[in-house]
N, C-alpha and C positions, 0 to 999 in steps of 0.2 A: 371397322377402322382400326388398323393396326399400329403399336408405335416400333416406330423405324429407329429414332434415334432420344439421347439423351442429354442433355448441355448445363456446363455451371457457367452463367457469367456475375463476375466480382464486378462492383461498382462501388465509389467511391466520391459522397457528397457532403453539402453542411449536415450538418446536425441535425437542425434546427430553424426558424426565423424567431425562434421564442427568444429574447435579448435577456432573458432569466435564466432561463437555462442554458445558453450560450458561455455564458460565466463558468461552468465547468465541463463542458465537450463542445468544439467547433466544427468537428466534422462524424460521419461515421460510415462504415463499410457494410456491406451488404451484400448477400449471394444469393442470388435468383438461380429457378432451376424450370427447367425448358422441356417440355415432354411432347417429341414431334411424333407425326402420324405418317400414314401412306395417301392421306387428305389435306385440305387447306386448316384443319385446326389444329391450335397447340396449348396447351395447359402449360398454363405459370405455375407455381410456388417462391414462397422463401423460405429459408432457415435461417433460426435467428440465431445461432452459430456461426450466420455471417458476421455478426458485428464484433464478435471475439476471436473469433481465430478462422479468418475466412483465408487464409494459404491451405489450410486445413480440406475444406468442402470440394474443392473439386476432383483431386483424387479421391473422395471417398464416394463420392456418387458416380464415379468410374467403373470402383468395384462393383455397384450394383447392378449397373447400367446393362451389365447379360441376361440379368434375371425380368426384365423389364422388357427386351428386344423382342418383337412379335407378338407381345402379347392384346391382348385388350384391355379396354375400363370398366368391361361386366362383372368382374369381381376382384374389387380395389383391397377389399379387407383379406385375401387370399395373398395378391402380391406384397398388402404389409406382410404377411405371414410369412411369407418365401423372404423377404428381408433380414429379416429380425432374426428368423433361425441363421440364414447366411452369419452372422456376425455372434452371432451367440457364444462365442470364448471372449469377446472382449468387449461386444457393445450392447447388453442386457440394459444396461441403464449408459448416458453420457452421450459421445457423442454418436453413437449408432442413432438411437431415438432423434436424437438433435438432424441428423442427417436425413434421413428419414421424414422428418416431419415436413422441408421443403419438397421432396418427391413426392409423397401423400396428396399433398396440399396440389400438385400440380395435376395428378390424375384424378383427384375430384373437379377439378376447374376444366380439364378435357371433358369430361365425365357433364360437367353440368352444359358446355357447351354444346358439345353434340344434343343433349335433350331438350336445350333451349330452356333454363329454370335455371335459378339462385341456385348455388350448394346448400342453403340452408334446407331446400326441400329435400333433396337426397339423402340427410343426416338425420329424415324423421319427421321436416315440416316447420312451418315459422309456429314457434309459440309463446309471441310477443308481439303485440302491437308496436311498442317503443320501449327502448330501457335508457336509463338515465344514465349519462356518460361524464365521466370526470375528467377535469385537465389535471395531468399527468404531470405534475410540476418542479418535480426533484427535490433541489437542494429548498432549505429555507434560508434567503438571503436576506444581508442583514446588512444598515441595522434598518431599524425594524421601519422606517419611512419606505425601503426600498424593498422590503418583504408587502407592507402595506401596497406599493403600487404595482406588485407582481399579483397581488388578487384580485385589486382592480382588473388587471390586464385581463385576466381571465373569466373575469363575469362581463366583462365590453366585449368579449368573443361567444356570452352566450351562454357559458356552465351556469352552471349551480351546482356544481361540485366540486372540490380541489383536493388535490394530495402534496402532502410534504414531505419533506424527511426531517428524520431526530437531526438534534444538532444543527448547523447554521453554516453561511458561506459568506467572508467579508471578501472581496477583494481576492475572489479569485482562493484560498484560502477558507481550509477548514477551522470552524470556531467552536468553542462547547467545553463544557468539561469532561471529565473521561474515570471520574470515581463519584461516589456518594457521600453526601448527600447534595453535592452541587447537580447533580444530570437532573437530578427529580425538579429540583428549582429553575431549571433553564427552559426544559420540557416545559411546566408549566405554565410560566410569564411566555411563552410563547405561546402557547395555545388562547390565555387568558386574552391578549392582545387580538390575536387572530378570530376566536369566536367573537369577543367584542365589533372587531372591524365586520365582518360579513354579517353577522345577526343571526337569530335563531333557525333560520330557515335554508340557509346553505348548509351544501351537509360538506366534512370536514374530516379526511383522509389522513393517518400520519405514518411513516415508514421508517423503521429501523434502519433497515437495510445491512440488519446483519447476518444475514446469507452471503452479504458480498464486503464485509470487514474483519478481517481476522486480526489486526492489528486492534481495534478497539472495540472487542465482544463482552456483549453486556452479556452477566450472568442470571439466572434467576432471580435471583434477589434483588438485582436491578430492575429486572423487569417489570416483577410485580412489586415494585416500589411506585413505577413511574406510571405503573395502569394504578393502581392508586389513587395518584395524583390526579391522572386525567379523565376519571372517571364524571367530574363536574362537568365536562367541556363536550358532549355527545357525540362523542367521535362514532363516524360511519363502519369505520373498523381500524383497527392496527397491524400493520401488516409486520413480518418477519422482525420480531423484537428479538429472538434466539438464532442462534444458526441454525443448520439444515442439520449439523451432527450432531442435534439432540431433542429428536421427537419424543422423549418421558419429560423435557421440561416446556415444552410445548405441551403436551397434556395439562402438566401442573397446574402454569400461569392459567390454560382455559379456565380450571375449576374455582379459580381463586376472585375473577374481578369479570366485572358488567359491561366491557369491554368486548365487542366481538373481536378476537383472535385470526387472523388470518395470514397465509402466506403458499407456498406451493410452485412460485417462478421459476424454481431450480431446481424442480423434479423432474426426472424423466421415467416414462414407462408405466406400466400398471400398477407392480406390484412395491416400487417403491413409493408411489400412491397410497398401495395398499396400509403399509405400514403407520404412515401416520390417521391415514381416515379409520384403522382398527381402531389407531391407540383415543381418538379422541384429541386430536390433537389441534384441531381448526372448527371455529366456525363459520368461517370463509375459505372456499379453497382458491387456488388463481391458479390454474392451468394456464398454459400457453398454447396453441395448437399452432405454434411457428419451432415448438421447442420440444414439447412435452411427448412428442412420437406422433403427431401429426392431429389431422382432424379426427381420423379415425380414431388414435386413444385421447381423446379430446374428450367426443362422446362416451366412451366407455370410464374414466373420470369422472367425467358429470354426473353418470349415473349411479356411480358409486358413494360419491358425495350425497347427491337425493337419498340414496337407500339408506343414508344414515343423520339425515337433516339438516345438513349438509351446505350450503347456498355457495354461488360462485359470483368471485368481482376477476374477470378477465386481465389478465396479465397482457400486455403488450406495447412492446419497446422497442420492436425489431421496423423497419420500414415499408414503405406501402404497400408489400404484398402479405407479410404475417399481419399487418394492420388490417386488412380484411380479411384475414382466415380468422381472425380471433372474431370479429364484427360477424360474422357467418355460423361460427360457433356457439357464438352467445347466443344469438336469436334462433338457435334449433335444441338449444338446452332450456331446461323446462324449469330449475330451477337458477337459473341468472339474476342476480339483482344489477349488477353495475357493468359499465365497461370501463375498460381503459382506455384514455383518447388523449397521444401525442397530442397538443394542444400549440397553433401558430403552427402548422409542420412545415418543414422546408421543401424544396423544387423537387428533389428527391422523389418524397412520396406526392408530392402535386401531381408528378407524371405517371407515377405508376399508379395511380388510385381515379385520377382523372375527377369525373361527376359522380363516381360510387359512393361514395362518403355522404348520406342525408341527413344532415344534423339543425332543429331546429328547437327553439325552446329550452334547451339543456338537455334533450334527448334527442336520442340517435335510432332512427328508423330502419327498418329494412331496404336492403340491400336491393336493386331490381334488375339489375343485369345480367344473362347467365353467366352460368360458372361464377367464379368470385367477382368480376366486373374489374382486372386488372388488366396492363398492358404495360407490355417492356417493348417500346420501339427505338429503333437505329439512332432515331436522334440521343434519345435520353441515355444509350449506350454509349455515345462519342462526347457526351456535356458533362459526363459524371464516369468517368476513366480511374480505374482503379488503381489506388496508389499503396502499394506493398505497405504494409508496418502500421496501417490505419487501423487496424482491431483496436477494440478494448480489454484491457485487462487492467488484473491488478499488478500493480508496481512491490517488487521486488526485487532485490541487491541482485544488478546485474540483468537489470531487464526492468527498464523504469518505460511509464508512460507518459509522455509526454504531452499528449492532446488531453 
């Protein structure tokens, strides 16, 4: 079975049904990638470089799209390879990987189709009965009645997990302080609150999310001020307290507090992998295999991480096809503890995910449909019509975001 042809379609939906996280994105964009045959099957993928700069994706899986024409899905890790050097002046790490990872992700889902099996056996095998899945909950919205009924909301849907972010969201509107020693004190009445509300047996996610603030980057000394703090509160891990432009202070903060360390959503490729799993710089790593260069360096990440003890909590944010490349991922990596899990998802990934999604108890089962158990049909192409300008980014003078 030969592939004849290559396709990006942009789409353009709500966000979310979550009325919490609705509060800061209403809608988001999303680029599926289509890998036809000389047969009646076709491998999906996404790239989660749809949701940020999806004008971007289609001309780039153009370029690749010669290296791909004729070929087969006997040897997927061969065609990454013939990718990767294609772009090798400009796309080693960024968006080459990022692009990349929706065409991967498409010729494993051909790939599982034709043999009739999950992708998770192709990537090595299921080696998980269930892992335990977090709602993915963003902001912390405030005040804190209405933070209180956003975890309600999410244990009435099932978890037993949640994740937040530092800082807080009144009305639409970022709230928190932005020096020392007020962060340390706001972090912690928040946690103190939130451990209190759920009880010792929910386990209890928080994120920085300074990989994606450059306007208000905590330094080390913030950091490890505030794992400090919330060292009483058992947090499951902390995710990207530092940015991504300084893996010796990720090292640091590891050595200093009892806190698992974790972060990795905004890496792409191997050996920028490499770099921080040398330095010691995560007890968690969070791959994306919608982002990180696909499923293929997904596994190869994973493995890297194990060979250094390494554990992974799955990154994913991208919509219902990188939602189950990550789902496919976790469960053929041997060291997984958590996933990530849009929580309340919108019609979006309702349709492209369909009944693949098993989630019962607080954990999320394997996958049983070949290939990834995705579908993009006519309808959900014509109900969720791509509306230019819908990316996420960050806002900067002369290019603000509005959604």
């Amino acid at each position: 079975m030969k592939i004849t042809d290559v396709r990006t379609t942009l789409l353009t939906g709500p966000c979310t049904n979550d009325p919490f996280l609705l509060e800061c994105r209403e809608r988001r964009s999303a680029a599926f990638i289509e890998v036809f045959t000389d047969g009646d099957l076709i491998g999906i993928g996404e790239t989660y470089g749809g949701y940020f700069c999806p004008e971007l994706i289609p001309p780039a899986v153009d370029l690749y799209k010669p290296i791909l024409i004729g070929r087969t899905v006997d040897d997927i890790e061969q065609i990454w390879r013939d990718m990767y050097h294609c772009e090798n002046f400009w796309g080693r790490v960024g968006l080459g990987p990022i692009v990349i990872s929706g065409i991967d992700a498409a010729l494993w889902d051909l790939k599982g189709k034709i043999q009739g099996v999950p992708v998770y056996e192709l990537l090595g095998g299921l080696k998980h009965d269930s892992l335990l899945g977090y709602a993915s909950g963003g902001p912390s919205n405030y005040p804190k009645d209405r933070l209180a009924a956003k975890l309600d909301h999410y244990a009435q849907l099932g978890f037993r997990a949640v994740k937040l972010s530092s800082g807080g969201l009144r009305d639409g509107q970022e709230i928190g302080p932005e020096e020392l020693p007020a962060i340390v004190d706001f972090e912690a009445d928040k946690l103190q609150f939130v451990r209190a509300h759920v009880g010792p047996d929910f386990d209890i996610l928080l994120d920085g999310h300074m990989g994606n603030r450059p306007d208000k980057l905590w330094d080390l000394e913030i950091a490890q001020a505030v794992m400090t703090a919330l060292e009483p509160f058992d947090l499951f891990l902390f995710e990207e307290a530092l940015h991504y432009t300084n893996p010796w202070g990720y090292a640091e903060l590891r050595k200093g507090t009892t806190i698992p360390i974790a972060g990795g959503e905004c890496l792409t490729g191997e050996y920028e992998w490499q770099v921080y799993i040398e330095q010691d710089c995560f007890d968690i790593g969070q791959p994306d295999a919608a982002f990180t260069g696909g499923l293929t360096t997904f596994m190869k990440v994973a493995a890297m991480l194990e060979s250094h003890d390494m554990r992974i909590a799955t990154h994913s944010w991208a919509a219902g096809g990188g939602f189950m490349q990550n789902i496919h991922a976790g469960f053929a990596a041997a060291n997984t503890d958590i996933l990530e899990i849009a929580p309340d998802y919108g019609p979006l990934h309702s349709e492209v995910i369909g009944d693949s999604f098993i989630f019962r108890d607080g954990r999320v089962h394997p996958p049983q449909k070949p290939g990834l158990g995705i579908e993009l049909s006519d309808d959900t192409r014509r109900r969720f019509p791509f509306v230019p300008g819908s990316g996420e980014f960050n806002s900067v003078p002369g290019k603000i975001l509005t959604d």
